[in-house]
N, C-alpha and C positions, 0 to 999 in steps of 0.2 A: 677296234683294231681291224684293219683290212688286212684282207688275206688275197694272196695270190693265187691262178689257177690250178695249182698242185696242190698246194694248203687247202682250199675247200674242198678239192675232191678227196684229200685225205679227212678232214673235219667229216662229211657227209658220208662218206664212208663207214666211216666209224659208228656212226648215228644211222645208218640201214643197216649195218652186216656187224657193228660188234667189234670189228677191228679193220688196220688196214695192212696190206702186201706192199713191202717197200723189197724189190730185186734189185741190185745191182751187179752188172757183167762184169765178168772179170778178164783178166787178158793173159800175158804168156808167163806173168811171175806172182799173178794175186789171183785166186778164186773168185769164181761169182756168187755170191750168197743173197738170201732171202732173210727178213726180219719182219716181227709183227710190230701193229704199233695200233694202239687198243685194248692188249690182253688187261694193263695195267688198271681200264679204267673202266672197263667192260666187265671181269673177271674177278676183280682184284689181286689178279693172279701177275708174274713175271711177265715181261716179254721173252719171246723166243725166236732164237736166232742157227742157222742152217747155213752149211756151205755144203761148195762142191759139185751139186747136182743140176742137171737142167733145172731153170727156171721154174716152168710147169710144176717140176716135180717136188720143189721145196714151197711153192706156195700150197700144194695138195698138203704135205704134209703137216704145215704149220694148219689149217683148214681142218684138220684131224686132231690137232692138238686141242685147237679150238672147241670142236664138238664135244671132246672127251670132255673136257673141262666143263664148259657151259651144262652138260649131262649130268654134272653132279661128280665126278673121278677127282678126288686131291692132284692136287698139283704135285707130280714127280718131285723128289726129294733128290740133292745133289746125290749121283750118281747112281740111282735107280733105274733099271731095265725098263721100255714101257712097247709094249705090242701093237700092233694096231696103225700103227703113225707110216709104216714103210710095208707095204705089204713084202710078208713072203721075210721078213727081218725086225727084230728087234732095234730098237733105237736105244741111247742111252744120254741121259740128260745131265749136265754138268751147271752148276753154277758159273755164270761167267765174272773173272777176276774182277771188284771194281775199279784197278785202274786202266780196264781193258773196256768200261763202258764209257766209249770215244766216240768224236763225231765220224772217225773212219768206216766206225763198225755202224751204226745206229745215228746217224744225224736226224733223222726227222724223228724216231723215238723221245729224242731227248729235246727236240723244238714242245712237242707236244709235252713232254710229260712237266717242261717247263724248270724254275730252279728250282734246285733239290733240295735246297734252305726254308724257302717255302711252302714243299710235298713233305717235311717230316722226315726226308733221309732220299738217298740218291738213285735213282730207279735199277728194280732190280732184273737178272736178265737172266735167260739159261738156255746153253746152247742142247740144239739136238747133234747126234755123233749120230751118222750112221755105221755099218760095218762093211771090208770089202767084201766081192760078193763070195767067190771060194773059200776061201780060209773061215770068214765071217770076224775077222780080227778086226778090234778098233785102233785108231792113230795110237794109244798108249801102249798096247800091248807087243810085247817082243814076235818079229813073225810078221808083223802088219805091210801089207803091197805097200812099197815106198808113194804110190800115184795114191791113195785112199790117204795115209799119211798126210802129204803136200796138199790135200784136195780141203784137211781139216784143222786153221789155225786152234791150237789147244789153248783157248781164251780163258779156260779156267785156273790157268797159271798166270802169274804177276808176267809182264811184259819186261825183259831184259832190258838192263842198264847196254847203253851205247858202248861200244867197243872201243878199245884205247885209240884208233886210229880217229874215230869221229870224232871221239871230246877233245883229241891232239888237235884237230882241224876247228874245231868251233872255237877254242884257246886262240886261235892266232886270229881266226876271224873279227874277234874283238877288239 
């Protein structure tokens, strides 16, 4: 199978460092997030997936998650507190919904980790949350800065059925 220039350096990556940094920017109505792709096969641990933050600062953190792990620390359990990954704040780790693991969120996770008929079941994922910085409230909690909120899709809920007005318009488009 040939691979294209992104593909090997994602392959070779993985094969020096253990995993690889997939960032993608975001713009005035979707956040930018970071996702690993390696932890699965590295670790045998989840991937993990980060919005909201600079660049830099979510591949640092995944890079922390990584060490934790690779060190010997169990893999965070859905919704456990874990230290260390954000300086100066706790993070908290959510399983991400599986019909939320999309090529939107994770397409080169799921190119690599390949079919999920094949892998024995369908790759698993979990998001890091961080908290805002005053309050220290996460997107769930009543209280939360509405920008920390918007900054962090809550992937570990099923993703909403289309609004009456879409499936009205997909009806007629037929």
């Amino acid at each position: 199978m040939a691979f294209n220039d992104y593909e090997e350096r994602l392959v070779a990556n993985i094969a020096e460092h253990g995993w690889f940094c997939v960032s993608v920017f975001g713009n005035a109505s979707e956040p930018s997030f970071s996702y690993s792709v390696g932890f699965a096969e590295t670790l045998d641990a989840p991937e993990f997936i980060v919005f909201g933050l600079p660049g830099e600062l979510m591949h640092a953190m995944l890079w922390e998650m990584f060490h934790k792990l690779k060190g010997g620390v169990p893999v965070p359990e859905d919704g456990e507190r874990v230290a260390g990954i954000l300086e100066g704040y706790d993070c908290v780790v959510r399983d991400v919904h599986p019909e939320n693991v999309v090529r939107d969120y994770l397409n080169s996770a799921i190119w690599r980790w390949g079919d999920p008929t094949l892998r024995g079941g369908s790759l698993k994922v979990r998001q890091l949350f961080w908290p805002g910085v005053t309050q220290r409230l996460f997107p769930w909690e009543s209280g939360c800065d509405p920008e920390v909120r918007a900054a962090q899709p809550l992937l570990y809920l099923p993703p909403k059925p289309p609004g009456l007005a879409s499936r009205i318009r997909k009806l007629f488009r037929n």
